[in-house]
N, CA, C and O of each residue as an XYZ file, in Angstrom:
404
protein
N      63.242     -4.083     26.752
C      62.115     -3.408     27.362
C      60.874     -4.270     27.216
O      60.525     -4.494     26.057
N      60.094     -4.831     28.275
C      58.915     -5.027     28.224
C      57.827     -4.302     27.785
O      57.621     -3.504     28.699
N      56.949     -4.100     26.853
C      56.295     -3.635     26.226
C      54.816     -4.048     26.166
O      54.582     -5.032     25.464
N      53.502     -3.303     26.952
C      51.883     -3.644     26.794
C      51.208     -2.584     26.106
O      51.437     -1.377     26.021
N      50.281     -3.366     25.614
C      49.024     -2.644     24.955
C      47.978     -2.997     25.270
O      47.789     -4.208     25.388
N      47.224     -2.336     25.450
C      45.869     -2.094     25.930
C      45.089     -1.620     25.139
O      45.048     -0.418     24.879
N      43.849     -3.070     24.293
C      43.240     -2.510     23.165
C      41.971     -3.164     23.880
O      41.869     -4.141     24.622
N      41.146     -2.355     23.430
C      39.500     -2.643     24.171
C      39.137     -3.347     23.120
O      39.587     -3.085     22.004
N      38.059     -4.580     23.393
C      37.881     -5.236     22.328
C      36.782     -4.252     21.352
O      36.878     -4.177     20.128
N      35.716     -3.518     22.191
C      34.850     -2.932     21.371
C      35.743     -1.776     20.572
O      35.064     -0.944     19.971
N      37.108     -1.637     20.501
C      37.412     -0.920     19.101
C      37.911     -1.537     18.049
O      38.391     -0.935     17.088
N      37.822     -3.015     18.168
C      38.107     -3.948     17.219
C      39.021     -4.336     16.309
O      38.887     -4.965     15.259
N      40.140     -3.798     16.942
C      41.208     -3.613     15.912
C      42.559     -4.653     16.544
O      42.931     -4.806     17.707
N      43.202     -5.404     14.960
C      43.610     -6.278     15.726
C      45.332     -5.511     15.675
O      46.049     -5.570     14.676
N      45.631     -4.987     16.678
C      47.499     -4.347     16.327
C      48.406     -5.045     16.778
O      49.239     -4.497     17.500
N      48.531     -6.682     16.439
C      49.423     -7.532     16.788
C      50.219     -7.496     15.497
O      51.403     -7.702     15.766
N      50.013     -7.304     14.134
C      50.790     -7.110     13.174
C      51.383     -6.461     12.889
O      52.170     -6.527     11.946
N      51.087     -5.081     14.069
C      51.805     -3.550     13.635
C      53.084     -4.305     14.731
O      54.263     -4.024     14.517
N      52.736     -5.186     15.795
C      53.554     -5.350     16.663
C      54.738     -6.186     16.268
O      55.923     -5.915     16.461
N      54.125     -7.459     15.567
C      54.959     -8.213     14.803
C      56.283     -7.575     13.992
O      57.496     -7.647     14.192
N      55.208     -6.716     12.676
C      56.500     -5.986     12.121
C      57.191     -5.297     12.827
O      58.393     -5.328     12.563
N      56.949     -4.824     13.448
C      57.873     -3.586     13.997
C      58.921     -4.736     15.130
O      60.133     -4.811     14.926
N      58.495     -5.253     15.859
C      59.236     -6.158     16.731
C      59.590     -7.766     17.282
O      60.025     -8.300     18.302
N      59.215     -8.076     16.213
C      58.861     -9.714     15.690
C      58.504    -10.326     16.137
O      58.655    -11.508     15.826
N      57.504     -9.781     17.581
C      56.458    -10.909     17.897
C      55.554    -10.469     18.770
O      55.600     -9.284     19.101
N      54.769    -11.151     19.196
C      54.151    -10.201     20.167
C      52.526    -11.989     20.830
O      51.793    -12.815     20.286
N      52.905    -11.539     22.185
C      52.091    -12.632     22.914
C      50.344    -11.658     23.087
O      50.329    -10.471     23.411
N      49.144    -12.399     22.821
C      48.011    -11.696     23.129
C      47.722    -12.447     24.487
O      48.289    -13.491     24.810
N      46.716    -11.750     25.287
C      46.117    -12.226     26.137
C      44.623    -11.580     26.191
O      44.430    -10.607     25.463
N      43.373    -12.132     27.138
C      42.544    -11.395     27.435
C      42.619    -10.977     28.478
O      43.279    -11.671     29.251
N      41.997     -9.637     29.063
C      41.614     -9.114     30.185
C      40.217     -8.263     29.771
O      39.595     -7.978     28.747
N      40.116     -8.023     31.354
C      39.015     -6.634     31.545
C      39.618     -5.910     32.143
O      40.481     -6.128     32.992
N      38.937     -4.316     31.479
C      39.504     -3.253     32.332
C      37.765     -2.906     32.942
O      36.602     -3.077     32.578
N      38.678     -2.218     34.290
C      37.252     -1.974     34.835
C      37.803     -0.569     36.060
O      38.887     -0.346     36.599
N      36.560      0.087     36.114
C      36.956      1.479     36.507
C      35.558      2.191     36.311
O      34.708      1.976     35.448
N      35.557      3.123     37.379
C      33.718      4.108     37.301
C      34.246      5.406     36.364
O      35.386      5.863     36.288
N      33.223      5.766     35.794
C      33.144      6.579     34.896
C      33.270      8.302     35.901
O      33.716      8.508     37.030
N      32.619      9.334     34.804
C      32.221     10.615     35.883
C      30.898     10.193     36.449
O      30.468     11.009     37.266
N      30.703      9.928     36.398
C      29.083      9.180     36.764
C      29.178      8.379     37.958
O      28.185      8.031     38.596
N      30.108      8.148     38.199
C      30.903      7.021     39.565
C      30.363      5.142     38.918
O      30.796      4.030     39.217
N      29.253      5.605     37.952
C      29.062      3.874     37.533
C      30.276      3.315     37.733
O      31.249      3.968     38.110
N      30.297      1.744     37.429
C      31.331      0.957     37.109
C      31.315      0.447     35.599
O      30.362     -0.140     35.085
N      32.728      0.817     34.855
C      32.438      0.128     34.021
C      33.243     -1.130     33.415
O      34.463     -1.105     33.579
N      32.809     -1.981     32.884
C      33.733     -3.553     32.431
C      33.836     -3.587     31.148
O      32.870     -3.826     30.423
N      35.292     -3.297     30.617
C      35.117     -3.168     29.199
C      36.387     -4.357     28.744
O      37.582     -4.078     28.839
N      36.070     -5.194     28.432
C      37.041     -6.391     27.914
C      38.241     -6.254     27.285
O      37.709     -6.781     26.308
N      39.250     -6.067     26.946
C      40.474     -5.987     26.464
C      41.379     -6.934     25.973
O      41.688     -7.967     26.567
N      41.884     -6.502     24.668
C      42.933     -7.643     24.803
C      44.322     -6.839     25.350
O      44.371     -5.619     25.504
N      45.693     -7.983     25.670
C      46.796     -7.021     25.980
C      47.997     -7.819     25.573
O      48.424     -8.891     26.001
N      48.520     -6.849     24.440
C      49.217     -7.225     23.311
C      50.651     -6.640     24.730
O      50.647     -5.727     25.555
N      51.539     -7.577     24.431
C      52.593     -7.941     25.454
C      54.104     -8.540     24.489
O      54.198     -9.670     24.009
N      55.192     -7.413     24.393
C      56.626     -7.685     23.456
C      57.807     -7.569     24.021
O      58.055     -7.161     25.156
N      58.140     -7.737     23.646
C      59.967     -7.757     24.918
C      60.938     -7.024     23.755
O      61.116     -7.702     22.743
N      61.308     -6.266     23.783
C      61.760     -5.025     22.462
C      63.368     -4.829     22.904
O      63.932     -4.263     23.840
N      63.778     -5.545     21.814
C      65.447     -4.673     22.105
C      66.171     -4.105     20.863
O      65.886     -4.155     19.666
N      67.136     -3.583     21.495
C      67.438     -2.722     19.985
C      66.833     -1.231     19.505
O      67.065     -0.620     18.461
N      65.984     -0.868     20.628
C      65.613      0.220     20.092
C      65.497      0.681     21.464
O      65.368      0.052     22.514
N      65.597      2.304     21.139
C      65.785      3.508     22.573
C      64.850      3.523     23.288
O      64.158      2.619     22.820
N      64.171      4.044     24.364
C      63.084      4.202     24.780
C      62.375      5.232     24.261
O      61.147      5.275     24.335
N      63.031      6.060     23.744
C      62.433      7.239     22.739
C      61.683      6.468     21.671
O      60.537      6.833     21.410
N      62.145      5.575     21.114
C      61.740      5.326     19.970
C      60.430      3.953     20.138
O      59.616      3.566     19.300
N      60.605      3.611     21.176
C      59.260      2.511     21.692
C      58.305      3.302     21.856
O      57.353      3.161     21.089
N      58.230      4.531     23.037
C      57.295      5.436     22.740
C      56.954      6.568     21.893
O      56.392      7.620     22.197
N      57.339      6.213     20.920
C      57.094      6.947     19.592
C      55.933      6.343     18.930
O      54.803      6.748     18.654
N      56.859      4.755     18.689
C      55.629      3.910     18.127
C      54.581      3.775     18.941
O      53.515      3.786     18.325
N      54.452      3.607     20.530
C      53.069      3.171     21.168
C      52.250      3.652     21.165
O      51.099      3.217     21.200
N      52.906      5.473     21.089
C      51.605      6.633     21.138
C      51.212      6.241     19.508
O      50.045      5.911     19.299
N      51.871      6.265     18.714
C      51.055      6.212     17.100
C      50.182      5.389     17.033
O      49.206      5.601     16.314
N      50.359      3.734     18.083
C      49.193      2.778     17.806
C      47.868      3.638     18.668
O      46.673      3.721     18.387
N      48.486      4.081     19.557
C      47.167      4.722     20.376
C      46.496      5.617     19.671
O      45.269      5.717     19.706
N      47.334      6.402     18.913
C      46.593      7.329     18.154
C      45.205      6.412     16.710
O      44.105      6.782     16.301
N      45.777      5.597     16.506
C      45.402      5.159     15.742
C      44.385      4.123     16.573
O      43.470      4.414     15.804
N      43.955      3.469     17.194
C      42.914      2.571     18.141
C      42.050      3.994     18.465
O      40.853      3.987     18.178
N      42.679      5.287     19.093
C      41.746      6.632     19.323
C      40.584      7.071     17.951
O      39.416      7.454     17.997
N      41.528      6.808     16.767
C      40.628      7.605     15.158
C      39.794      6.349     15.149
O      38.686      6.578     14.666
N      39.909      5.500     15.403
C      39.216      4.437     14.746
C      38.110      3.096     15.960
O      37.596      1.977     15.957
N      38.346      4.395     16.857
C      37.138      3.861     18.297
C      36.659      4.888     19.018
O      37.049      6.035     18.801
N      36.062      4.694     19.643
C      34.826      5.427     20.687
C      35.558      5.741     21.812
O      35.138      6.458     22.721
N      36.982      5.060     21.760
C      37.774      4.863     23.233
C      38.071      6.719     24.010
O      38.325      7.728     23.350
N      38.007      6.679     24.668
C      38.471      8.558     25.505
C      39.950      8.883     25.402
O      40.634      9.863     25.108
N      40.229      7.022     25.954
C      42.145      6.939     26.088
C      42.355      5.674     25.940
O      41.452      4.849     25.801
N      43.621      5.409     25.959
C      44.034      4.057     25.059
C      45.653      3.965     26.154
O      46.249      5.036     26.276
N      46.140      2.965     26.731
C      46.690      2.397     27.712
C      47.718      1.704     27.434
O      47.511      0.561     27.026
N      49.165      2.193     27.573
C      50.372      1.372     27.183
C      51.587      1.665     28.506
O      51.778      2.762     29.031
N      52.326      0.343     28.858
C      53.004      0.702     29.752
C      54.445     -0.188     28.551
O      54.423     -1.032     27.656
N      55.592      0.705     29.299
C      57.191      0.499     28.433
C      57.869      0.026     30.249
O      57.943      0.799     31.205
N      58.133     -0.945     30.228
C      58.659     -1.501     32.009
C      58.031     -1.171     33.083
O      58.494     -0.880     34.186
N      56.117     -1.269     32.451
C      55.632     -1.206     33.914
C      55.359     -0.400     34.127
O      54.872     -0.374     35.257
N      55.365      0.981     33.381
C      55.206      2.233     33.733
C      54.277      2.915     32.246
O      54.544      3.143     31.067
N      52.923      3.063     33.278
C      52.068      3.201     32.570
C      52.044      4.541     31.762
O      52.512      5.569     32.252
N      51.662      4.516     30.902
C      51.069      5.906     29.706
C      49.966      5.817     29.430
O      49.690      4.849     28.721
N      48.846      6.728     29.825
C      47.690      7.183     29.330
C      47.808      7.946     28.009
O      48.204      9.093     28.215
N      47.632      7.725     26.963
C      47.034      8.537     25.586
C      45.583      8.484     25.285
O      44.823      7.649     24.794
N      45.443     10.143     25.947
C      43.614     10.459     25.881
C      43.627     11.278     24.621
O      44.554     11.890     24.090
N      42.292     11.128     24.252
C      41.656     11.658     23.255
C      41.673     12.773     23.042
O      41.047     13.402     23.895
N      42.279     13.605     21.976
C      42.408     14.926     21.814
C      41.093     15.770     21.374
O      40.386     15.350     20.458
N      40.790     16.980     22.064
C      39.500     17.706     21.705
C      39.468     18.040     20.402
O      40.432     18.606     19.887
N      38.548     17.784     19.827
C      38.556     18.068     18.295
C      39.055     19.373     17.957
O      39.816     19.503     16.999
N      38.689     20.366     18.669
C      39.464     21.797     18.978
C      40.634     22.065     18.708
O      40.846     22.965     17.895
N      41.810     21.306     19.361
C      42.857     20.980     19.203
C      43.743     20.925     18.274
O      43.444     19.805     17.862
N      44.747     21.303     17.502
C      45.585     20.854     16.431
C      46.722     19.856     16.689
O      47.435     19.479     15.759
């Protein structure tokens, strides 16, 4: 399975080691993401995109781990949602209302 992550640089966190261990390697690249807000602005927010080729494990179990990194880039940034695709096929993990359990 091809495997991306989508980490904004302004949440500063580097999860190529969570990637490493868990799947013994992992290629970085830069990008920008860019997209208008509710506001219709535009916005350009820099990214890196952590990129693994995963075998040996179910697809259950890739997105097990991707949502946990998301969860974890979510506690520990400003981000709304946090962006992972498993073959190309994207997953949004948005920010849960504090409300929420």
């Amino acid at each position: 399975m091809l495997v991306k992550l989508y980490v904004p640089k302004a949440a500063q966190l580097a999860m190529y080691l969570d990637l490493v261990d868990e799947y013994g390697g992992v290629t970085v690249t830069e990008g920008k993401g860019i997209w208008r807000d509710d506001n219709g602005v535009v916005i350009y927010d820099p990214v890196d995109v952590y990129e693994t080729f995963v075998t040996g494990k179910t697809f259950l179990e890739v997105e097990t781990f991707m949502n946990s990194l998301a969860q974890i880039i979510l506690t520990y940034s400003e981000e709304q949602s946090v962006l992972f695709a498993i073959n190309n096929n994207p997953t949004f993990v948005p920010r849960k209302d504090q409300n929420e359990s």
